[in-house]
GULUMMAR-154367 format. One record per residue (C-alpha): x, z, y; residue number from 1; residue in one letter. Coordinates in Angstrom, 2 decimals. Layout:
REM residues N
     east       up    north  num  residuo
        X        Z        Y  NUM        A
...
***
This chain:
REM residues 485
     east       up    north  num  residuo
  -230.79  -128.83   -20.59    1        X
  -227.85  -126.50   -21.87    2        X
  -224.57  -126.56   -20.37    3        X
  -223.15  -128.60   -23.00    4        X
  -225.63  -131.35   -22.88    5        X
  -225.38  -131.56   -19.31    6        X
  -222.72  -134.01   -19.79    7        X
  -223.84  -135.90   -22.00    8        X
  -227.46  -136.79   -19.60    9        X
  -224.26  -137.26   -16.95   10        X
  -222.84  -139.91   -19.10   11        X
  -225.85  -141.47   -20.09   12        X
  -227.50  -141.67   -16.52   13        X
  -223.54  -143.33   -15.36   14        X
  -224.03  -145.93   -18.19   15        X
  -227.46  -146.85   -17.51   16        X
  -226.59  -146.98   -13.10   17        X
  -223.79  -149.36   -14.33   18        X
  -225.35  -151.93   -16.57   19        X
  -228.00  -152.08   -13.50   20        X
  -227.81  -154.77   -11.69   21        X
  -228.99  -153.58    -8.05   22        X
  -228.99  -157.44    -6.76   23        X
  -231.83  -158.49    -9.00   24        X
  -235.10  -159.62    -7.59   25        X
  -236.61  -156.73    -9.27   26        X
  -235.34  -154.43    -7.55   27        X
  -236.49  -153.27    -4.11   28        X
  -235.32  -155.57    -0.80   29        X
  -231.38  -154.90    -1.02   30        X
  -230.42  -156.60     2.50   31        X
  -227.98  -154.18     4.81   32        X
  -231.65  -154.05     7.29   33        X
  -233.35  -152.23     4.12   34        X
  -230.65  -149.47     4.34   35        X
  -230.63  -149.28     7.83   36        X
  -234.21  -148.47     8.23   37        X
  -233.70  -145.93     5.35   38        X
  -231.48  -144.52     7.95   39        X
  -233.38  -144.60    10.91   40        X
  -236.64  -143.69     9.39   41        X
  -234.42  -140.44     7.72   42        X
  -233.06  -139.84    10.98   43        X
  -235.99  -139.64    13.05   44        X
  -237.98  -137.63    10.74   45        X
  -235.15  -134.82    10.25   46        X
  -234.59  -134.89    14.06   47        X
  -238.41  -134.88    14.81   48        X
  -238.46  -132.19    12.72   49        X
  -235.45  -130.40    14.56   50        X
  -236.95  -130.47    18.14   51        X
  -240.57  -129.48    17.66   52        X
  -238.89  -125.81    16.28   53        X
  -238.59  -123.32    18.45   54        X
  -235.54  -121.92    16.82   55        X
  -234.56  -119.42    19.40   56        X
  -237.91  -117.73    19.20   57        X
  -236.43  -116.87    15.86   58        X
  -234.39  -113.53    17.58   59        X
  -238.03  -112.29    18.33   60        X
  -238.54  -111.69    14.49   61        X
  -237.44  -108.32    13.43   62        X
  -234.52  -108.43    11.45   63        X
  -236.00  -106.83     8.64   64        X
  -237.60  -110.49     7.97   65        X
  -234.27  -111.93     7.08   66        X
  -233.52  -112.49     3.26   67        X
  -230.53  -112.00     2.43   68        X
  -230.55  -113.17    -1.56   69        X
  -228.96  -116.46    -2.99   70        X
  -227.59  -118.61    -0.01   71        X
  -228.79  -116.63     2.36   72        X
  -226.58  -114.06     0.96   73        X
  -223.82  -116.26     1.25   74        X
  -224.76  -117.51     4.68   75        X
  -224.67  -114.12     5.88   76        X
  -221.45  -113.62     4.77   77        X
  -220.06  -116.45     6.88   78        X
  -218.10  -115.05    10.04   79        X
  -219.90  -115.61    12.99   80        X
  -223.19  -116.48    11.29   81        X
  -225.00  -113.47    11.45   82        X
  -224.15  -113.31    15.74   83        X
  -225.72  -117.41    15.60   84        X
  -228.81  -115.61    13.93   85        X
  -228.87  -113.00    16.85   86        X
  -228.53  -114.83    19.70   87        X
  -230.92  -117.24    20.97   88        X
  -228.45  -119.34    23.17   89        X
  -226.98  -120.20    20.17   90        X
  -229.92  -121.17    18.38   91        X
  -230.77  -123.18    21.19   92        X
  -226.99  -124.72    21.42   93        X
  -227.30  -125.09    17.80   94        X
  -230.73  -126.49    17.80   95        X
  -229.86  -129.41    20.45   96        X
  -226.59  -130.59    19.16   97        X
  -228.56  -131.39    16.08   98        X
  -231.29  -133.25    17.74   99        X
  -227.75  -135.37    19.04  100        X
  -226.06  -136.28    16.49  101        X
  -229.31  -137.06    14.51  102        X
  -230.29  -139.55    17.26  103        X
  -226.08  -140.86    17.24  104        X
  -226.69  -141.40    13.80  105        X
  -230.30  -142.91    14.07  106        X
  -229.05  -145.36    16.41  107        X
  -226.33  -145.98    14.33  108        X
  -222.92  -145.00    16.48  109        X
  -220.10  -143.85    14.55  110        X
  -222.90  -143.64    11.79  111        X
  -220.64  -141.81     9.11  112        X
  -219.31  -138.71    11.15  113        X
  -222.70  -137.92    12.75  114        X
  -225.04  -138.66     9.87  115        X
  -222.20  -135.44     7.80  116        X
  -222.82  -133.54    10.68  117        X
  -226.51  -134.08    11.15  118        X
  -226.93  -133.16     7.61  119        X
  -224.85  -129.87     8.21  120        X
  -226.37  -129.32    11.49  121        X
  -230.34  -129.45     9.89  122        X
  -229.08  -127.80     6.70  123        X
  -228.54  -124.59     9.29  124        X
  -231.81  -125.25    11.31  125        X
  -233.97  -125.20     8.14  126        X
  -232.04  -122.38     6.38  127        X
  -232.33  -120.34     9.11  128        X
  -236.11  -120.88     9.53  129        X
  -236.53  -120.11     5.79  130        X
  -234.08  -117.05     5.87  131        X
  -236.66  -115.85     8.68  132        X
  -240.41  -116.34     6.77  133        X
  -240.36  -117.90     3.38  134        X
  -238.80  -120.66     1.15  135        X
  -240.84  -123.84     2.21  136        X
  -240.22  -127.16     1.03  137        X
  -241.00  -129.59     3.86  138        X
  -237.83  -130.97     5.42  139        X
  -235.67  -130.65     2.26  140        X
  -236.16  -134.26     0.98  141        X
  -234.65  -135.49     4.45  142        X
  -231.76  -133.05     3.88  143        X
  -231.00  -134.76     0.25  144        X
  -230.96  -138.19     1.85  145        X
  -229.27  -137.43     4.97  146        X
  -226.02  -136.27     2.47  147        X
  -226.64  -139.28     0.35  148        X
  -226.54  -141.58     3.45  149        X
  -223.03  -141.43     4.91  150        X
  -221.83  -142.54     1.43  151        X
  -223.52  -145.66     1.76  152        X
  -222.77  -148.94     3.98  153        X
  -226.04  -148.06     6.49  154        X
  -224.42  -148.55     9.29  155        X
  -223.76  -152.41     8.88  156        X
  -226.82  -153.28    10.57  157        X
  -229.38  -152.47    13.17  158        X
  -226.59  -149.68    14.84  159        X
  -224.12  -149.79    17.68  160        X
  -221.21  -149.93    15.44  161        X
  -222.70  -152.99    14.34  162        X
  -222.40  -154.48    17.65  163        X
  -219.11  -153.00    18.67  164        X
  -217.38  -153.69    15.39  165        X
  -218.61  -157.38    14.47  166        X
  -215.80  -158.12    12.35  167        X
  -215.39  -155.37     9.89  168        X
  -215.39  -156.57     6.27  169        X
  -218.62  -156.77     4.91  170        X
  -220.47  -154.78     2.40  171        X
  -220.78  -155.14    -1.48  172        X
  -223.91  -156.39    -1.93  173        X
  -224.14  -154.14    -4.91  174        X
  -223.07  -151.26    -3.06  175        X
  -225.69  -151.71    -0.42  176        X
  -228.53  -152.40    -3.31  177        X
  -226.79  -149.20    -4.93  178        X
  -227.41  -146.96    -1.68  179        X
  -230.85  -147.95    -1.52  180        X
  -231.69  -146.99    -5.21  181        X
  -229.77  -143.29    -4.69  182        X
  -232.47  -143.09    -1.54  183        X
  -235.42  -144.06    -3.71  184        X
  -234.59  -141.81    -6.31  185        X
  -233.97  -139.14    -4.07  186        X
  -237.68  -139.51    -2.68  187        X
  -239.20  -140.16    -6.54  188        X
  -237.79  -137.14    -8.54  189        X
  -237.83  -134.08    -6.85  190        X
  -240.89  -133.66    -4.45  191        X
  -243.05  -135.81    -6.74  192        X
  -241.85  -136.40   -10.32  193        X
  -240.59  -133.04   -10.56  194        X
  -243.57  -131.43    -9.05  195        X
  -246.40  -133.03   -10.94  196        X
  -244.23  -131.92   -14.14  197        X
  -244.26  -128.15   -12.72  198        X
  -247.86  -128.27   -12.40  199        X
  -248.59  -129.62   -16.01  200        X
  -246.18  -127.18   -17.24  201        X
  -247.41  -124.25   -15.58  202        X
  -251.25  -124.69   -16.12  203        X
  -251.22  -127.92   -18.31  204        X
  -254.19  -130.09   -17.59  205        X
  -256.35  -126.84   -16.59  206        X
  -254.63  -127.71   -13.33  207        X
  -256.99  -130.19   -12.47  208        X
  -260.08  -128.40   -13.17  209        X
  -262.29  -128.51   -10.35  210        X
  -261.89  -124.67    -9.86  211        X
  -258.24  -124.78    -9.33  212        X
  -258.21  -127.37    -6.55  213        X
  -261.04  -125.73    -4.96  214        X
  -259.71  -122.37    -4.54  215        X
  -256.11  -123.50    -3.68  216        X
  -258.22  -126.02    -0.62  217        X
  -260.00  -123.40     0.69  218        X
  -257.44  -120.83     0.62  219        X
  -255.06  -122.82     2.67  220        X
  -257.73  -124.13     5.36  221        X
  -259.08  -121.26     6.22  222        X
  -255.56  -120.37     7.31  223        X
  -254.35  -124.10     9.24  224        X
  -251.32  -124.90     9.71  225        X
  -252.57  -127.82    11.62  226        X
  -256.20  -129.47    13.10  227        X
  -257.06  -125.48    13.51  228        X
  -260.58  -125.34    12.86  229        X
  -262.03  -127.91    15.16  230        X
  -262.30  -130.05    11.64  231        X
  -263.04  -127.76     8.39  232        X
  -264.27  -130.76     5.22  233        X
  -263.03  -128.24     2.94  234        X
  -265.25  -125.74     4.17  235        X
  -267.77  -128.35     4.76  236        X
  -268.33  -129.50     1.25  237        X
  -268.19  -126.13    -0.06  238        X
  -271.23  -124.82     2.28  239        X
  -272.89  -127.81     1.26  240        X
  -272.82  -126.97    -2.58  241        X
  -270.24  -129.85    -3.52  242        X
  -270.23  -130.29    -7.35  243        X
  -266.78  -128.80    -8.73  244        X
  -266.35  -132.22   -10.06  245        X
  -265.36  -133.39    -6.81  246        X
  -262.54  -130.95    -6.22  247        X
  -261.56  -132.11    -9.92  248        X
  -261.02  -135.98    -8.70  249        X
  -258.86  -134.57    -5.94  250        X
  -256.60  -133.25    -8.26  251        X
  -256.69  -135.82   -10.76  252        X
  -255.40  -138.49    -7.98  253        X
  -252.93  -135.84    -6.35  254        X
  -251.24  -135.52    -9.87  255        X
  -251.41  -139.20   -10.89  256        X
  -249.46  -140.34    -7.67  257        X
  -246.79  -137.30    -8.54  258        X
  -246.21  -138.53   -11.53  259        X
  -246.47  -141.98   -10.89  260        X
  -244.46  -142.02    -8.34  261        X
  -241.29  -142.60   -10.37  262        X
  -242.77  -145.79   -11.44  263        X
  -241.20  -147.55    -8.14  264        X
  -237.40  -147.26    -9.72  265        X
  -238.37  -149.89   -12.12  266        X
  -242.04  -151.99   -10.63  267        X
  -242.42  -153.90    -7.65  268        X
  -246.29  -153.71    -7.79  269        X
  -245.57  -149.40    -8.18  270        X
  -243.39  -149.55    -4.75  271        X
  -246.34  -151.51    -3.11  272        X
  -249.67  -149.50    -4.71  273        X
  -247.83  -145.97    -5.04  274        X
  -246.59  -145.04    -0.94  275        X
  -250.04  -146.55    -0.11  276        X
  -251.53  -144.11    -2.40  277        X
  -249.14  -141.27    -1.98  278        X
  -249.44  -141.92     2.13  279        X
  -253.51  -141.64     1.52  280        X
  -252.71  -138.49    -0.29  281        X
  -251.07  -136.66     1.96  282        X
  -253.45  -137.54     4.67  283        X
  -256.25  -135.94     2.58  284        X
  -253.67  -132.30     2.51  285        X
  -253.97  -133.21     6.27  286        X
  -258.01  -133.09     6.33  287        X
  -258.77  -131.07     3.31  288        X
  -256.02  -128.57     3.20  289        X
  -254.84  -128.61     7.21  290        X
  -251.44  -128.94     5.88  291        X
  -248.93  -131.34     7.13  292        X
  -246.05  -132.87     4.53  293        X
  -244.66  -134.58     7.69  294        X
  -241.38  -135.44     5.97  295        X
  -243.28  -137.58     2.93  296        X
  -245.79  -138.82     4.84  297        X
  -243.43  -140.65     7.58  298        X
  -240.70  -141.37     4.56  299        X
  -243.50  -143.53     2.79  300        X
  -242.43  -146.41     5.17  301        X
  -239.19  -146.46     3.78  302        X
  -241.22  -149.53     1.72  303        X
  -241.51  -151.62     4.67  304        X
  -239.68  -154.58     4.09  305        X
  -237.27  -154.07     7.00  306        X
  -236.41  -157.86     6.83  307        X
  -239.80  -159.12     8.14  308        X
  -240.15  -155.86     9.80  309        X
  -237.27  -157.38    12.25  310        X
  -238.11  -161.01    12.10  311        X
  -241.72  -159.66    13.75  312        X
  -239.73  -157.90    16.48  313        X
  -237.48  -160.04    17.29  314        X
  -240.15  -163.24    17.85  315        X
  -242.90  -160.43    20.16  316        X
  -239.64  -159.90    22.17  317        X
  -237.79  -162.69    21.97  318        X
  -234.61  -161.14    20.90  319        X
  -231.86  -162.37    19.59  320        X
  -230.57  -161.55    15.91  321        X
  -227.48  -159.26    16.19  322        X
  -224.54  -159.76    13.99  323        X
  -225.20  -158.85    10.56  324        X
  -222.08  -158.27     8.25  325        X
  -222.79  -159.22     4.82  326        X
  -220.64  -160.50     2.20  327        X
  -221.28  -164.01     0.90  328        X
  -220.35  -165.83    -2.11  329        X
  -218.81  -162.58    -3.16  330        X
  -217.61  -162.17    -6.89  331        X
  -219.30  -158.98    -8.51  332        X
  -217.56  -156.30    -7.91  333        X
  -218.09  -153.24    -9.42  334        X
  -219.77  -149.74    -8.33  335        X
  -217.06  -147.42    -7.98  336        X
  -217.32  -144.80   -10.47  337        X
  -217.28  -141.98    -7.91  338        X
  -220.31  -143.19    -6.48  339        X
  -221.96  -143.13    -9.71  340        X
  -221.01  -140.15   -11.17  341        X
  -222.14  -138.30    -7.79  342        X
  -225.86  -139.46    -8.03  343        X
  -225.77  -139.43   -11.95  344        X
  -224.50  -135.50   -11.72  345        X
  -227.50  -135.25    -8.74  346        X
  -230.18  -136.30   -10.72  347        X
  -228.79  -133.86   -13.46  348        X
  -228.73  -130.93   -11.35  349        X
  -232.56  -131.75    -9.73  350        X
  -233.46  -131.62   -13.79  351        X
  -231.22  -128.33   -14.35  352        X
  -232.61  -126.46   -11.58  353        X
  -236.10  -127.48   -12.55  354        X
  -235.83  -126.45   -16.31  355        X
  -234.38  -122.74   -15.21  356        X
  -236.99  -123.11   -12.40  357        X
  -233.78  -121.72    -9.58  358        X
  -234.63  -121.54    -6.71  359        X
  -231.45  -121.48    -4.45  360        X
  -231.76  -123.38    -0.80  361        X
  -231.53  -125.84    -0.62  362        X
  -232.56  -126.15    -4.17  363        X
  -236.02  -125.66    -5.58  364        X
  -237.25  -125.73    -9.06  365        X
  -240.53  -127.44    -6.62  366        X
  -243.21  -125.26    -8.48  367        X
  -245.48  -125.10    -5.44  368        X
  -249.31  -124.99    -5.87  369        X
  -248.08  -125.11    -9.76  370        X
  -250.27  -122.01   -10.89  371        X
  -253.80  -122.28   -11.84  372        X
  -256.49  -120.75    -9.59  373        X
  -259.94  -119.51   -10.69  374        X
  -263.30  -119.18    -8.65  375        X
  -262.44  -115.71    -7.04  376        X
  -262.44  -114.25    -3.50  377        X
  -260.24  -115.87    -1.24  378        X
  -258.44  -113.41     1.52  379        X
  -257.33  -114.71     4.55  380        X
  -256.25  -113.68     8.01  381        X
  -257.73  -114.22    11.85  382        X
  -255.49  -113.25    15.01  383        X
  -257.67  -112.27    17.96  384        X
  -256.31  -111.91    21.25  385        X
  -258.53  -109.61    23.82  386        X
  -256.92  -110.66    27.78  387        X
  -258.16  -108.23    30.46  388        X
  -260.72  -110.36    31.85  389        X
  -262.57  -109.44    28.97  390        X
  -262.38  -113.06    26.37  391        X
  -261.07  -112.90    23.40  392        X
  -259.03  -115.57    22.04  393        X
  -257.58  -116.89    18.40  394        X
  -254.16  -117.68    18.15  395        X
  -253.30  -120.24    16.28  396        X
  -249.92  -120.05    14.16  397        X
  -247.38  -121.72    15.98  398        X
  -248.68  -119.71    19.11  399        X
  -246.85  -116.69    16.90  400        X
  -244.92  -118.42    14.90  401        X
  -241.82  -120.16    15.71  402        X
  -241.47  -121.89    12.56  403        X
  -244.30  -124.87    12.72  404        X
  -244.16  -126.30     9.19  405        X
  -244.41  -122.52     7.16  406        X
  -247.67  -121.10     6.11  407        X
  -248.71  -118.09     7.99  408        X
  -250.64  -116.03     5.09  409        X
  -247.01  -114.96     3.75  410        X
  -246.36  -113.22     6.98  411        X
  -249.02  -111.65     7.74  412        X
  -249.83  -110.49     5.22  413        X
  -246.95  -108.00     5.52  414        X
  -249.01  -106.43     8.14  415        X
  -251.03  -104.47     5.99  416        X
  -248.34  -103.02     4.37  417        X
  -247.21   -99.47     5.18  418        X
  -243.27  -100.24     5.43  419        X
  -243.76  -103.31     8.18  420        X
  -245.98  -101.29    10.84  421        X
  -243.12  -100.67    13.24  422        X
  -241.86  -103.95    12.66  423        X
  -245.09  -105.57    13.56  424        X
  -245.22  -103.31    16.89  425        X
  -242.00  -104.73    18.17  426        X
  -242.77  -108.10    16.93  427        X
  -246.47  -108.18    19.16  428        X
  -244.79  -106.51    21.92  429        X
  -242.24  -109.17    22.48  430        X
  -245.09  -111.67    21.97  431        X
  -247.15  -110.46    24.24  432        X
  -244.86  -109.62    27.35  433        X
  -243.88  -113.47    26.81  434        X
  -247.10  -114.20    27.00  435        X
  -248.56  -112.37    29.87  436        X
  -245.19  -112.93    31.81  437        X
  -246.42  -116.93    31.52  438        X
  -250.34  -116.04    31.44  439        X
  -250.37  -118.46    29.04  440        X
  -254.23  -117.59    28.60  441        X
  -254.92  -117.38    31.97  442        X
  -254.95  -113.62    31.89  443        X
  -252.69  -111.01    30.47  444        X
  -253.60  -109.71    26.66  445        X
  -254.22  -106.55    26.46  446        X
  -254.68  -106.32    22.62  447        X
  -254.13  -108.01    19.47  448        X
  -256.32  -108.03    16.22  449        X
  -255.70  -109.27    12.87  450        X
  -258.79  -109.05    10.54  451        X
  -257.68  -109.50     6.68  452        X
  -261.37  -111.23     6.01  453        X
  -262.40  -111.82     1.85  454        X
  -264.87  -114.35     1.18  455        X
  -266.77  -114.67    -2.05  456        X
  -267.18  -118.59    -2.03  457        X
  -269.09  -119.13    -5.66  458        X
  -271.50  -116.14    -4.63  459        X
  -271.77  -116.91    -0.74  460        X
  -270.74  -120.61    -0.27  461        X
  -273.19  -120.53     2.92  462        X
  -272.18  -117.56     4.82  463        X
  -271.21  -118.21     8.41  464        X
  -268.76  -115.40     9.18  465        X
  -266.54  -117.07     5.94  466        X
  -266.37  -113.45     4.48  467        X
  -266.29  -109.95     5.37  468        X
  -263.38  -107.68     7.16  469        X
  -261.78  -105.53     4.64  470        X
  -258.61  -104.55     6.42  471        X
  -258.15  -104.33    10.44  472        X
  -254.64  -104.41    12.45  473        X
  -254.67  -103.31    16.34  474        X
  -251.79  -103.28    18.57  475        X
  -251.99  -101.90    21.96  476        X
  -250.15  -103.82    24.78  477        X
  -250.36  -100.61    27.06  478        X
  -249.27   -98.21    24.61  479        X
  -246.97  -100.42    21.95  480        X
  -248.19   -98.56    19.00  481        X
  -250.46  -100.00    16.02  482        X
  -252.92   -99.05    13.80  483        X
  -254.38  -100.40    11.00  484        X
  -257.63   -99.24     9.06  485        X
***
């Protein structure tokens, strides 16, 4: 997509969104309910995902971990930013008042100003985790809706405005069918659509080879993010000579649902079958890969009918139906053309950014697991703790971590690297006088290990150690210096 035929896809996409007719039984349950559970289910994922960070911990990162390129760059540059960054009172500050207006805007009070400034409050919670380990995608489809969501009626039912404000004019139907398509195609085209179409052209249908999906499974659970390793099926199949085949299936249905996932813009059966599927999917990551998508999997209930949904609740609790502001007998009225040249220019720039594969937060060209993995050595990490009554301990992640969604292999494996050495002494010294000052082992540590382990799965699918140590880190608590071997 050049620059000059960007506005011609504009014009094309506002054409098409205006001879739609978002009232038609085809399309998905436009009631003022629908939206509002949009908003509540948007809500409580982004502010779920706000609390369980522990964004001051961020200060104990060295500040040679901060990026500083694209909007980080420009983030820096903000006055005042880089002392937010520093201190961890006002990460903490920062971190909370989030968490409130998220929950103001869940429950629907003054739904328009806090839903602007929940998006701008978790727009600086995510950036800063990113600016701190790596550009990960989780939590950036709950950022695109939470900005598409205060430009839509959402707050006409199910919400405390609703109640205090009974006689407000009601909403375009239209409008209201409108803001529940922008959601929908919000959730369809970038982490799925766009996705699937990175893989295929990346690696083309060698992506789901049996090889590929095997090496990119293993790679990632023997390095959790969540489950640890009280659960390993990955590992499991592979000691138990699973035909590659099987591995291949996986990534035949993971890449069907991405690209099918658009399908639920236009099919009624697609938005029934596809979140059941995609929901399935991403409980498999879960099992096979010890990754959690907890944004997609929780946003898959979007395609509750909300209408029922509240029918149910209110008969178990005998409630009565609050007033509900909708327009009757209403003569069409049109979509107003801001609205859609905003999401018609939105879709364009998902499609832009994806061609010139950008990657500029809160943008991504979504290439992730795009590249095509052979049967090779996998190398992966294990973080030891020795207290002084003589155990040994592994730490999971999010013990050192204070980002919870991120992948740990991209920091540590800085560790082995010659320029991060003093970094990685001040980082485990902090750590570990945290630690001991809580004895949050039961004993003090006295040591920490990191073993960089390399296991040759096609040779030695069976061996029990998962691989052999080829590189060592050891920090000292007593002394604060590190070596590595």
């Amino acid at each position: 997509m050049s620059i000059l035929n960007a506005p011609v896809f504009i014009g094309a996409l506002i054409l098409l969104f205006r001879a739609t007719n978002f009232t038609s039984p085809r399309m998905p349950n436009v009631t003022p309910k629908q939206l509002a559970w949009i908003r509540i289910l948007v809500c409580l994922t982004a502010l779920t995902m706000t609390v369980v960070e522990d964004l001051p911990g961020i200060t104990r990162f060295p500040i040679a971990f901060r990026v500083n390129y694209g909007s980080f760059g420009l983030l820096s540059a903000l006055p005042g930013y880089l002392t937010l960054i520093s201190s961890s009172h006002l990460l903490a500050v920062l971190q909370w008042l989030t968490a409130v207006v998220l929950f103001l805007a869940m429950i629907g009070w003054r739904t328009r100003i806090n839903l602007l400034l929940g998006a701008l409050g978790f727009f600086l919670v995510q950036a800063i985790l990113r600016q701190h380990v790596y550009f990960f995608h989780t939590g950036l489809v709950p950022l695109y809706l939470l900005c598409v969501l205060p430009w839509t009626p959402c707050g006409v039912a199910w919400s405390v405005d609703a109640r205090l404000h009974p006689a407000s004019a009601p909403p375009s139907a239209r409008l209201v069918g409108f803001g529940i398509y922008a959601c929908l195609i919000i959730l369809a085209v970038p982490p799925y659509f766009l996705c699937g179409l990175s893989k295929l052209r990346t690696s083309g249908l060698g992506w789901v080879a049996g090889e590929n999906l095997r090496h990119k499974l293993i790679r990632d659970t023997l390095e959790p993010v969540v489950l640890g390793h009280t659960w390993d099926a990955t590992i499991w199949l592979v000691q138990n000579h699973a035909p590659t085949f099987v591995f291949g299936l996986i990534g035949v249905f993971g890449i069907v649902i991405e690209l099918g996932y658009v399908t639920i813009l236009f099919s009624r059966t697609a938005r029934i079958v596809i979140p059941i599927m995609a929901f399935a999917m991403h409980i498999g990551v879960v099992i096979f890969q010890h990754i959690l998508f907890f944004d997609l999997l929780i946003l898959q209930f979007i395609f509750f009918n909300a209408d029922r949904l509240g029918a149910f609740v209110s008969r178990a609790f005998h409630l009565a139906p609050g007033p509900l502001r909708v327009a009757s007998n209403e003569q069409p009225r049109a979509i107003p053309f801001a609205a859609l040249a905003a999401l018609s220019s939105a879709v364009a720039i998902f499609f832009a950014v994806w061609i010139f594969e950008i990657e500029f937060y809160p943008l991504s060209s979504w290439r992730m697991y795009s590249d095509r993995d052979h049967a090779e050595p996998v190398t992966h990490h294990k973080v030891i703790a020795t207290l002084d009554d003589g155990r040994s301990v592994s730490l999971p992640m999010h013990d050192y971590s204070p980002a919870v969604m991120p992948k740990s292999r991209v920091i540590l494996d800085r560790v082995f690297s010659d320029a991060w050495l003093t970094f990685f002494e001040k980082f485990f010294s902090e750590y570990a006088t945290i630690r001991n000052h809580d004895l949050a082992f039961g004993a003090r540590i006295t040591s920490i290990q990191i073993e960089q382990r390399r296991w040759d799965y096609s040779n030695f699918p069976s061996d029990p150690d998962l691989g052999s140590t080829v590189g060592l880190f050891s920090y000292d608590v007593s002394t604060g210096h590190a070596d590595r071997r």
